[in-house]
N, C-alpha and C positions, 0 to 999 in steps of 0.2 A: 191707235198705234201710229208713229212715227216712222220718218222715211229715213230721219238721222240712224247708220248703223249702230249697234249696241244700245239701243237706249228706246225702252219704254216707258212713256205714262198712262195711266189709269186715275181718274178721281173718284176717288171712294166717297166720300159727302162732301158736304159745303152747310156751311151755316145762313140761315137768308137773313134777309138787311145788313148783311156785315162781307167782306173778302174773305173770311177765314174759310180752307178747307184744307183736308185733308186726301194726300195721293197717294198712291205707290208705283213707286219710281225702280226700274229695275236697271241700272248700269253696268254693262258688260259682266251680265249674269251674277250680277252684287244686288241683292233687292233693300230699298229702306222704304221707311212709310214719312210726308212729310205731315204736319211742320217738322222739321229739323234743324240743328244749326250744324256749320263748320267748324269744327277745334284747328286752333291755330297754332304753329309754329314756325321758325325759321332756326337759320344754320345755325345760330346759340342760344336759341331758349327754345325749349322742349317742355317746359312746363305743363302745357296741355296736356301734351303725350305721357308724361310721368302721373298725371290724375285719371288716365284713360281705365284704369282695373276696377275703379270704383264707381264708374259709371255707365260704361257698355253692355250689355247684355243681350239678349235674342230680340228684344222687344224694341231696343233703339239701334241703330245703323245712322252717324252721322256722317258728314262727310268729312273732308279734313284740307285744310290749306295751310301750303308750303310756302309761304311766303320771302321774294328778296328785293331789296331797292337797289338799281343795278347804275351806275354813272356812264355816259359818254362815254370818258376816260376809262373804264375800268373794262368795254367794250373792245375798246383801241387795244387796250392792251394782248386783249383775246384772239385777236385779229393776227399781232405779228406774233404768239408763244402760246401755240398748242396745248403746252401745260398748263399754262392758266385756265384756260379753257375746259380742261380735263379734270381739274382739282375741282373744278368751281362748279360743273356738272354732277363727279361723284358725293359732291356731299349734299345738293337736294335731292338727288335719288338715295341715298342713305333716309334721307327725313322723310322722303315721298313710301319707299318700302318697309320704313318703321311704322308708319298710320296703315298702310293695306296690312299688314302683318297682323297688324291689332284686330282688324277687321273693320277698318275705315276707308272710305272710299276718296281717295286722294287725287288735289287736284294743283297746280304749280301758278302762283300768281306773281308776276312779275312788271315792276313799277322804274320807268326809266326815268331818271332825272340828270341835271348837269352837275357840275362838279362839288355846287355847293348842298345840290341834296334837294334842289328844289324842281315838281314835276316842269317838265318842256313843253306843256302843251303845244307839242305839233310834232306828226310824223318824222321820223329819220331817216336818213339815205336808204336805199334799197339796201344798200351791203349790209347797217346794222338790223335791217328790217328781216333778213333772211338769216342773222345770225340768231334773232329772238328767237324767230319760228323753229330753229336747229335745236334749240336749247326746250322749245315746249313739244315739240312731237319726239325728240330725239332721248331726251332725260327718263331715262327706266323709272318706274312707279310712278309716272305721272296718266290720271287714268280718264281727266276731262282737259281739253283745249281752252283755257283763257286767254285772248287775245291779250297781248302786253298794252299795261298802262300806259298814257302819256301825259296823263292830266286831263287838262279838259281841252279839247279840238275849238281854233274858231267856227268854223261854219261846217253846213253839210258837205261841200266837196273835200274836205279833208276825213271825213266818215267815208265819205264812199269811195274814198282813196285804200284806206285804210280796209274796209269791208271787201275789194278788187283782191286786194293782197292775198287776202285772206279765201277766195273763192279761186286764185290760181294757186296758193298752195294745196287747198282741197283736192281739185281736180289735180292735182302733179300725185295724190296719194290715194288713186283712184285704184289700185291694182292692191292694196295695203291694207292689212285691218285698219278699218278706221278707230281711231275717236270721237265721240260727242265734241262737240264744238259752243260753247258758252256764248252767246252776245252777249257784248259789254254795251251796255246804253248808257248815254250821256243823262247827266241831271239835270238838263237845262228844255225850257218849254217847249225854246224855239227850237232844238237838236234834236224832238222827238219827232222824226218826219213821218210819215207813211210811209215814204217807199223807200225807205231805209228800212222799217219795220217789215214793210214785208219781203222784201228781198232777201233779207235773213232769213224770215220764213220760208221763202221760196226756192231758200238753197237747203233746207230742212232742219234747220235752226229750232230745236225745244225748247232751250235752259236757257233763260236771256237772266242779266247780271245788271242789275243797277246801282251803277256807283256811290253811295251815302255819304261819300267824301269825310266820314268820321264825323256825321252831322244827326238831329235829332231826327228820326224819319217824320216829323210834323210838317217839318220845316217843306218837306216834297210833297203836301198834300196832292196842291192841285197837278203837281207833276206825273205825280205817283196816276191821279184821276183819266190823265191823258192816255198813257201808255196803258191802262187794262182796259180803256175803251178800245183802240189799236188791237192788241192783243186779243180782245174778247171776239171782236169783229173778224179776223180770220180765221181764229181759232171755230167759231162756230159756222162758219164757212166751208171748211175743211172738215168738221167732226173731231177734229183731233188737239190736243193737250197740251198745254206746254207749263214749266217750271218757272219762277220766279223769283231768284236770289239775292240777297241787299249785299254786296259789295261791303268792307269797310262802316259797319254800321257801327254806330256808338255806343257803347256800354254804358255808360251813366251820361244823367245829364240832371241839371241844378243843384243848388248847395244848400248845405246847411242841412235844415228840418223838410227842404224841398226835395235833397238827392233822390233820384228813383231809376230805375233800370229803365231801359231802353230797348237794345237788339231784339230783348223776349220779348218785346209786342209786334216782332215782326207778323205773326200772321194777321194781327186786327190791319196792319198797315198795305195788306195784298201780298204778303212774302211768304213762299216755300219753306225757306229757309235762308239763315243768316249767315252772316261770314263774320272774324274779328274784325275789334279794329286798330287799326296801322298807326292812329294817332297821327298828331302833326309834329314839327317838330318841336321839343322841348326847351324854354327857356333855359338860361343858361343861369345858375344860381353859385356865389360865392359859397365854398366849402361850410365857412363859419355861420353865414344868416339861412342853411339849411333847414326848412322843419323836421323834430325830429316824425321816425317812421309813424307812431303811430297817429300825429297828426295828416297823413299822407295818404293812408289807406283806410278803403271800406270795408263793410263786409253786407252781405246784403240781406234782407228780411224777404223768407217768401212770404209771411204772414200781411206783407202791407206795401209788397215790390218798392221798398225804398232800401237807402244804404244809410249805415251809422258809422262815420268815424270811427276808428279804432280809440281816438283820444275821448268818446262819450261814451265807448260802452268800459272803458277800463272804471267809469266812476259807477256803474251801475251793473251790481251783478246779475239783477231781475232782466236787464235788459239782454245781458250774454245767454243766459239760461234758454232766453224763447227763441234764439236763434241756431237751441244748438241741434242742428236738424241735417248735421253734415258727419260724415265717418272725421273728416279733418279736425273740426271742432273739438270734437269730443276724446281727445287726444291733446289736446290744448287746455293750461290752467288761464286763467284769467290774469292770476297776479305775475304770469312768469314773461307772457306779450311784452310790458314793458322795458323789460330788461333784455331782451331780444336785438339781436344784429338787426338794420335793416331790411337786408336782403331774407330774411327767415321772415318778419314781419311781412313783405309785400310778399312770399312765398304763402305764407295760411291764409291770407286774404284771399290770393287770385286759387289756390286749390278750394275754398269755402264756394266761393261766385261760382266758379265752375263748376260744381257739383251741385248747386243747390238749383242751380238757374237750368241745367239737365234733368233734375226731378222733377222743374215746373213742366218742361217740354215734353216730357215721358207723357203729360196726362191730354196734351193738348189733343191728338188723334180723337182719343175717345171722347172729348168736350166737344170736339164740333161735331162728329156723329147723334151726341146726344141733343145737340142744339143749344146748349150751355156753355160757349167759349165765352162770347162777352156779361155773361150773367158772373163768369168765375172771375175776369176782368173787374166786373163790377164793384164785387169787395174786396178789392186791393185799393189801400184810401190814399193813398201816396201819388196814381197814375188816373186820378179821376180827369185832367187834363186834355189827356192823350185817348181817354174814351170817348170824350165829345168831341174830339177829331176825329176817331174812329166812324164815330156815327155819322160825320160829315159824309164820308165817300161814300157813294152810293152802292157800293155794292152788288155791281154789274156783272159775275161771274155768269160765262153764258150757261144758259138753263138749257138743259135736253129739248129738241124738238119732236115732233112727232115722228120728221122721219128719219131722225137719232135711237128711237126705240124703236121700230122695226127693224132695224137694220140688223 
């Protein structure tokens, strides 16, 4: 049990030689079981939220992120007109009360950048620092604390700059139902300090959040290795549990006959659970040398965790047929894809991903109870890669002590 208010963990198994396990996580009297992932949305696309009837049920409980990229400038503005302010609040608690409604447990992620949209890495004056925190403990349906993005910080004293803020806003809401409080940890070697790590801890910090920067989680091996030694170390210190969620994690990654999913190996890679991802920004393409849609989108295979162009499976119908493993699919002709708007086209692809990549998750619980998560990894022929990565990290979840079972 945790000291952080509203917020239990329990681990229910673990798989040996590997990170995966499985917990249940109770948040302000919301219970899920992990691995899980996040369904994303922001102020105009709901798309997640519109695939939510076909995939929620008594048995899954994810969570859900609100997601907004918020400018300097657009702060400023907040600053001197109340109504912006006001506008800008009621519509991610519209998107934060549309996921708890569903029965998702919503949380508000917020990413500051300058004008052109690119992150600041580095703190902002106290004035916009106290107008973020207004907006994440103040915004109705938001029901976990993410510390606002800033990119990536140079050094530790701008962490513990940042972490001070955040431990006098705590205490100023001392008197208050609290919230859970998310750390956000840096992806870099040297920014995973100790006593950054545990200070967080020692303010009762569970749920720690590691930024994936929209990157392949391989690419953090040894990073990822750092931080659940840290982790493991106080955690079996204390007796007690904590969460670990991939920030921004990436949904596919290589091309061609290589593409293959990504975020769903969050638990071979140490993760609880995933969050979307935010993407970088997009090139900027002339109207006319446009590809069309169906060169543009996947759709993904659970049968091999890879992804097929929409422009390779239009020529093979044997190839549509084994994938049609989705309510969305199966509501969909093959010959008619083609002739499709864009926007309908990247609409059946990301409801297909979304739903098929929630089926895999559903099983994950009961795989590592059974001690079969990386066996079920194992034949998927597409992420054989990413399993000898897997097998890389040691697998250092701390183990019950003796006088962990007495207790």
């Amino acid at each position: 049990m945790t000291d952080m208010p509203n917020l239990e963990i329990e681990e229910i198994a673990k798989e040996s030689g590997s990170l995966s396990r499985t917990c249940h996580l109770r948040i302000n009297q919301k219970d899920l079981i992990t691995p899980t992932r996040a369904l994303g949305i922001t102020r105009s696309n709901t798309s997640d939220l519109d695939a939510l009837e076909t995939v929620i049920d008594s048995k899954f409980t994810p969570l859900g992120e609100v997601y907004a990229q918020i400018s300097i400038d657009f702060l400023a503005k907040v600053l001197e007109d109340d109504n912006v302010g006001k506008d800008f609040s009621s519509k991610l608690s519209l998107r934060l009360c549309q996921l708890r409604d569903k029965g998702v447990i919503p949380y508000l992620s917020l990413t500051l950048t300058d004008s052109e949209g690119t992150p600041r890495n580095r703190i902002p004056s106290i004035k916009i620092l106290q107008l973020l925190y207004n907006f994440l403990w103040g915004t109705e349906g938001n029901m976990i604390i993410v510390p606002p993005i800033f990119g990536i910080l140079n050094n530790e004293r701008e962490y513990l700059k940042l972490l001070t803020s955040l431990e006098q806003r705590q205490k100023a809401n001392i008197y208050r139902n609290h919230k859970p409080i998310m750390a956000v940890i840096p992806s870099s070697y040297r920014l995973i300090a100790p006593h950054i790590i545990k200070r967080y801890w020692e303010n009762g910090y569970r749920i720690f959040a590691f930024n994936c920067e929209n990157k392949k989680y391989g690419a953090f091996g040894y990073i990822i290795e750092k931080l659940q030694l840290e982790l493991n170390e106080l955690s079996k210190n204390d007796h007690d549990e904590y969460i670990l969620h991939a920030l921004n994690s990436k949904l596919r990654i290589g091309r061609g006959d290589n593409s293959r999913i990504n975020n769903l190996l969050a638990p071979g890679f140490g993760f609880d659970a995933y969050g979307p991802s935010h993407g970088g920004r997009q090139r900027w393409r002339p109207l006319d040398n446009a590809p069309p849609a169906i060169e543009m989108n996947y759709l993904f295979n659970r049968k091999t965790y890879g992804f097929h162009p929409v422009s390779e499976i239009m020529e093979h119908q044997d190839l549509f047929d084994s994938i049609l493993d989705s309510s969305t699919l199966k509501h969909v002709k093959l010959n008619q894809l083609s002739s499709e708007r864009p926007d309908i086209v990247k609409s059946v692809c990301s409801k297909h991903n979304l739903e098929t990549s929630i089926l895999e998750i559903k099983k994950f619980p009961q795989l590592i109870q059974n001690k079969k998560i990386m066996n079920h990894f194992s034949t998927k022929i597409r992420i054989q890669e990413e399993i000898n990565q897997m097998r890389k990290l040691s697998g250092h979840r701390n183990t019950p002590t003796i006088d962990r079972w007495l207790k």
